[in-house]
Every structure is written in C-alpha cells, then in structure tokens.
C-alpha positions as a printed Julia matrix, in Angstrom:
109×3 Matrix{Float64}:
  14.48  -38.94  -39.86
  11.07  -38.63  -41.91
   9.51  -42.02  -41.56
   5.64  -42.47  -42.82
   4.71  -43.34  -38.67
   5.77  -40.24  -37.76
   3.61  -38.0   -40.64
   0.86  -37.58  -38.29
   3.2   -35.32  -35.81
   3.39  -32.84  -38.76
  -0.37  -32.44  -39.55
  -2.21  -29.86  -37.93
  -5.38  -30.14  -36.6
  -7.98  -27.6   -37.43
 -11.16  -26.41  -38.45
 -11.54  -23.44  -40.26
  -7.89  -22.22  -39.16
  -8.3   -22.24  -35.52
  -6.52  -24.96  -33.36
  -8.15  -27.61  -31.98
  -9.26  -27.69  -28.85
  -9.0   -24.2   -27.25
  -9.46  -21.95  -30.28
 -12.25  -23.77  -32.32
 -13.85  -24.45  -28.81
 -13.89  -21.14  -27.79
 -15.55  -19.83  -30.55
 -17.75  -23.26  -30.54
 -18.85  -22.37  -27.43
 -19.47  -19.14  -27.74
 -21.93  -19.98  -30.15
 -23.37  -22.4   -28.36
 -23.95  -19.95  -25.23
 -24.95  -17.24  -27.79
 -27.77  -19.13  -29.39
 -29.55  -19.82  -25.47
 -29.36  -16.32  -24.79
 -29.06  -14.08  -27.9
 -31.37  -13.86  -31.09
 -29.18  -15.46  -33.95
 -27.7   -12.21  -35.86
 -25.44  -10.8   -32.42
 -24.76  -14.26  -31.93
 -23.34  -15.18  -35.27
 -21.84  -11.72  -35.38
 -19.87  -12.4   -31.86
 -18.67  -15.13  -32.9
 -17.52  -14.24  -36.54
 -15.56  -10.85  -34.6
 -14.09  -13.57  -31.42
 -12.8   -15.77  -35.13
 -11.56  -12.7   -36.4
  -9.77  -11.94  -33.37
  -8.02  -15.09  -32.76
  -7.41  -15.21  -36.41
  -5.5   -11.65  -36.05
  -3.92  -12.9   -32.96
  -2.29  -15.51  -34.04
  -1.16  -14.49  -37.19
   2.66  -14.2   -37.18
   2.92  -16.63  -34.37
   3.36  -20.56  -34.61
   0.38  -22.71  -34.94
  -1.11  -23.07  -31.42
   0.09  -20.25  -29.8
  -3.4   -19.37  -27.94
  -2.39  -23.19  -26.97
   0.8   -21.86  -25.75
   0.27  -18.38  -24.53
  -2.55  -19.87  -21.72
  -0.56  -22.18  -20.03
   2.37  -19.58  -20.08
  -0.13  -17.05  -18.26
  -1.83  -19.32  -15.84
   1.67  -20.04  -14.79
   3.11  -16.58  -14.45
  -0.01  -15.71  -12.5
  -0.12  -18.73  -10.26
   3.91  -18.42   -9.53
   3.49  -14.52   -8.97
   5.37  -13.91  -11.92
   8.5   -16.16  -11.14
   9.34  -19.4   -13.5
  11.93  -21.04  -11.95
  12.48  -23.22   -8.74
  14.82  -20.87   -7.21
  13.27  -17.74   -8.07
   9.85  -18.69   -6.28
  11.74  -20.22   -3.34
  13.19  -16.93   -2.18
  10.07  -16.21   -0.59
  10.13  -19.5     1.52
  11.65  -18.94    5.1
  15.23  -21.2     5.09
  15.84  -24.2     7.17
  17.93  -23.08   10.41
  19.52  -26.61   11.01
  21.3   -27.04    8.42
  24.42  -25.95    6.6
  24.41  -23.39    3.17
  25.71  -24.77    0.47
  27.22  -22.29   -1.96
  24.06  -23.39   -4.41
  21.86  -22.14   -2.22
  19.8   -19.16   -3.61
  21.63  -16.15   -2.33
  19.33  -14.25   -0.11
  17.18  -16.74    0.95
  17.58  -16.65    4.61
C-alpha cells in the first residue's frame, strides 16, 4: 500500500549524490581536515578524487551501500569472520553438566 504518510520512506537523502551521513560526511570532513592542514588546491582536489571514488563505488549498487558495506565489515572483523550464533560459538568451550541436545552445534565440545 502507497499511502501519502509513507512517501517520505521512498525519498532519498542526499547532497550532491552521496548518502547522507557517511558518504557526504566523509568527504565533508575531509575537507574540513584538508583546509587546517593543506593549502586549498590539494585540498579541493582530495576531496573532488575521495567524491569520485565513492561515486565509482557505488555505482551499480543500491543507494547506501557504503551505508551497508561498513556495518557488514565491522561485523565480519569483530566476529572473526563468522555471522551467525552458532558459527562463532564453536570456539566457546561446552558446558560439561549438562545433556547435548541434537541442536547442539556439532563439534562444539
């Protein structure tokens, strides 16, 4: 159902193309940190090649996908590369006093 309360959902928010917060952000600060510590011209040309680049990298890809792809990596790297439950509990030692049940990871003891 396309009711007029829920129009909002659809629109995208952007400026200049790039999602908002991480993309337009990045390159916001990036400017930002580039003014304080380069002259203007390498500053306004790193951040025209980091828009470029995010540009490039999302093209092809849904809108948000730098939104998408961080959390995804942060993840993979904080669960050592396993998603689920039972995948990253293989590595925990199993409880001794008490019975396996046959949906217990197998190999877990």
């Amino acid at each position: 159902m396309r009711a007029t309360v829920y129009r909002n959902l659809d629109a995208l928010s952007s400026i200049a193309g790039l999602a908002l917060p991480y993309e337009a952000g990045l390159v916001g600060l990036v400017v930002v940190l580039g003014i304080a510590w380069l002259p203007i011209a390498p500053t306004i040309a790193l951040a025209g090649a980091l828009y470029l680049a995010i540009r490039l990298g999302n093209r092809g890809h849904h809108p948000g996908y730098l939104q998408d792809l961080l959390p995804h990596l942060l993840r993979r790297a904080a669960g050592g590369g396993r998603f689920s439950a039972g995948a990253r509990a293989r590595r925990s030692p199993a409880f001794p006093f008490a019975p396996r049940f046959t949906r217990d990871v197998p190999g877990a003891s």
